[in-house]
N, C-alpha and C positions, 0 to 999 in steps of 0.2 A: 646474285644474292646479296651483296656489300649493299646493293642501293637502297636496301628494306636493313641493313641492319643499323645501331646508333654505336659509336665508340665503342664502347665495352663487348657487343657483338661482333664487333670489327677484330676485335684485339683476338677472343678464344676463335673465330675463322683461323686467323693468322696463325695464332699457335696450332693449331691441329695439322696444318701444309706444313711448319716449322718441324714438330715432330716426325709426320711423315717421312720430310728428309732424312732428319736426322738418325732416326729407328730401322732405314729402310725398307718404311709398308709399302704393301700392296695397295694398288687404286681403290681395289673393294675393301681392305682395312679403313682405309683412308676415308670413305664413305661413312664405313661402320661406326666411327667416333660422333660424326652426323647425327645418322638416321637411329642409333640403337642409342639413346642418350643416358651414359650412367658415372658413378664416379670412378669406375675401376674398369679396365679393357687389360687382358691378358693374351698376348697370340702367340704360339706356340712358331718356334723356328725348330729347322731342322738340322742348319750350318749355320754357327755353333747351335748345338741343341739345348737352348737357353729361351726362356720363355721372353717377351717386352710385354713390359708393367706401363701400359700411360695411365693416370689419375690426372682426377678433375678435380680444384678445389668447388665448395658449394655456390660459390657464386657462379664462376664457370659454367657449372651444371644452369644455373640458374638462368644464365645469358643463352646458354645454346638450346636451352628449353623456347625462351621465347622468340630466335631470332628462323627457329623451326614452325613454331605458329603462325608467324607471319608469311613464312613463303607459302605454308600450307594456306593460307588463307588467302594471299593473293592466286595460286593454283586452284584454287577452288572458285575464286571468280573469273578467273581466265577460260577455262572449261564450264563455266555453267553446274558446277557438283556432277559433271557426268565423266565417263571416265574419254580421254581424247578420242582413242581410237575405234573404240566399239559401240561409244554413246547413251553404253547402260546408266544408267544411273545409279550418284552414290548415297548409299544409307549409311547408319549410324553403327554397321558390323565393320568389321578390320579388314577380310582382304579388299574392298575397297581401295583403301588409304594406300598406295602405292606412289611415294615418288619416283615418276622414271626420267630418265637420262634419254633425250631424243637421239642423241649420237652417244655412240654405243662408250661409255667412261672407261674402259677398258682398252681403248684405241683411241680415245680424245680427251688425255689426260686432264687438257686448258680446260675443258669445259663442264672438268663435274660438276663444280658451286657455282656455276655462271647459271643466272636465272634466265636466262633466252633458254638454254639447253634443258630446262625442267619442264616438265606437264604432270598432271593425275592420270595416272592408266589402271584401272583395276589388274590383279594379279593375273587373270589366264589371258587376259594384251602381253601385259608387260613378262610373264614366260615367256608364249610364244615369239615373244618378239626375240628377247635374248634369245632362241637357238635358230631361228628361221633367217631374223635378220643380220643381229648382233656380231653371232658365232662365223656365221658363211657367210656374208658380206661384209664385214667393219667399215670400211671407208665408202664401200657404193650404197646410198641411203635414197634407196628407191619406193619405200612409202609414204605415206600423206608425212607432212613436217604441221603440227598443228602449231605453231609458234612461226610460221613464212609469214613473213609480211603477206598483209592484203587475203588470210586464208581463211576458204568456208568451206567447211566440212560439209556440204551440200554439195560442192561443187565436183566432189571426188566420190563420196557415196550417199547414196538415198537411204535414209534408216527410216521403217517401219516399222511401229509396235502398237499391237491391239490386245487389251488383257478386259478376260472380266473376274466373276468371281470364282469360275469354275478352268478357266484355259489361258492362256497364253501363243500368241504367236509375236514373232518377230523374222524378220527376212530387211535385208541388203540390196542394193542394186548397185555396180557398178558404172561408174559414168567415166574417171580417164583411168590411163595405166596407173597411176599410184593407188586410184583407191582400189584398182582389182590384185595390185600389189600387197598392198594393206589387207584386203581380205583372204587371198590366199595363203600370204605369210602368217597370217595372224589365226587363222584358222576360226576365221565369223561363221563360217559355215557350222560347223561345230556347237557355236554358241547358240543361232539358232535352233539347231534340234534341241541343244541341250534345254531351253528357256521353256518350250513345250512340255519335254517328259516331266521336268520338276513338279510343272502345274500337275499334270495331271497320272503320277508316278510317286509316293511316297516312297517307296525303295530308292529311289532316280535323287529325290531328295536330298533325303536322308546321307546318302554319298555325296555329294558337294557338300550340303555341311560339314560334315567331318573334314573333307580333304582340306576347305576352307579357313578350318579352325587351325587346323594343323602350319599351313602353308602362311597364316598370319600367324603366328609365333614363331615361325624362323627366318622368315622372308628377312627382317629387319638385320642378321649376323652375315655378313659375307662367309663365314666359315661354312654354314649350312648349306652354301649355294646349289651345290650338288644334289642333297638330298631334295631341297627346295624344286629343282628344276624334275629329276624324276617323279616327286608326290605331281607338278603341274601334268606331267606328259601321262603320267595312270589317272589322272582326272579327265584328257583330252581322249583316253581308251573308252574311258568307259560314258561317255557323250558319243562317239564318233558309231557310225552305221555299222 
């Protein structure tokens, strides 16, 4: 991430790792200064049970505004606007916009801000990822790596999609162990049906949006994570056969 930022971006990177030390955050605190960009972050401790206060002055806020545009924008031409692992494509709605952590940042501290370690993953990848891969395997990282040197995502799975104005299909094929890694861990299966009923199911809808809406306005707080990962798993219930 340093090599996209200019001095002044370089300095509040620093300081937020500096704090982290110092305040002793969590990795997903640590993140939340990042990804949830404001002037006031309040977390809640339980030993002592005393809140920590970090504040941003405006420039601050100003710098980590833009030094987030730019990775997002080089992410967005690394992946083509589609999301790594699933290859949907991204629009101009929020769950979308998902920075994820290829190695799981909660088990590879070095590499949260390190831009090798980032890609775009729409939100129901990047759920399932965190409980399938993340959660029960941290250190064995047996899906596609969309950031390997030399890598095409063709070469691990075949994506199809045919839409017109009435249906939608999409369907997967596996070609090595990672990408049938990738799709069983990720639960592509799922997204497939799910990509059908929407077309042609306004109820079917109407439920992904909402979960959608929801799942982007808390996705960005590590606090939320919990609630975040059950709204994702009642979204993968109510797609799954």
């Amino acid at each position: 991430m340093k090599s996209l930022a200019n001095a002044d971006e370089k300095r509040v990177l620093a300081r937020i790792q500096n704090d982290a030390q110092t305040y002793g955050l969590t990795i997903g605190e640590t993140w939340t200064l990042f990804s949830w960009i404001k002037k006031t972050h309040k977390f809640e401790r339980r030993l002592p049970a005393l809140p920590v206060d970090i504040g941003f002055t405006a420039d601050e806020v100003k710098h980590l505004k833009s030094i987030k545009l730019k990775v997002r924008a080089e992410l967005e031409r690394s992946t083509s606007r589609r999301c790594a692992y699933c290859k949907r494509g991204m629009g101009n709605y929020g769950y979308s916009w998902q920075i994820e952590h290829i190695r799981c940042k909660n088990k590879h501290h070095a590499l949260t801000f390190e831009l090798k370690n980032l890609t775009l993953a729409c939100i129901d990848c990047n759920s399932a990822k965190g409980k399938s891969v993340d959660k029960s395997n941290p250190y064995l990282y047996n899906i596609i790596d969309p950031n390997a040197t030399g890598f095409k995502y063709g070469s691990h799975l075949r994506f199809f999609y045919l839409a017109t104005e009435d249906f939608c299909f999409m369907k997967y094929r596996c070609i090595t162990v990672q990408g049938t890694a990738t799709y069983n861990g990720l639960k592509l299966n799922v997204w497939e049906r799910a990509e059908t009923l929407k077309s042609i199911s306004a109820p079917h809808q109407e439920v992904n949006a909402r979960l959608d809406r929801i799942l982007d306005m808390l996705s960005n707080d590590d606090r939320f994570s919990q609630v975040t990962q059950l709204l994702a798993e009642l979204k993968i219930l109510a797609f799954e056969k």
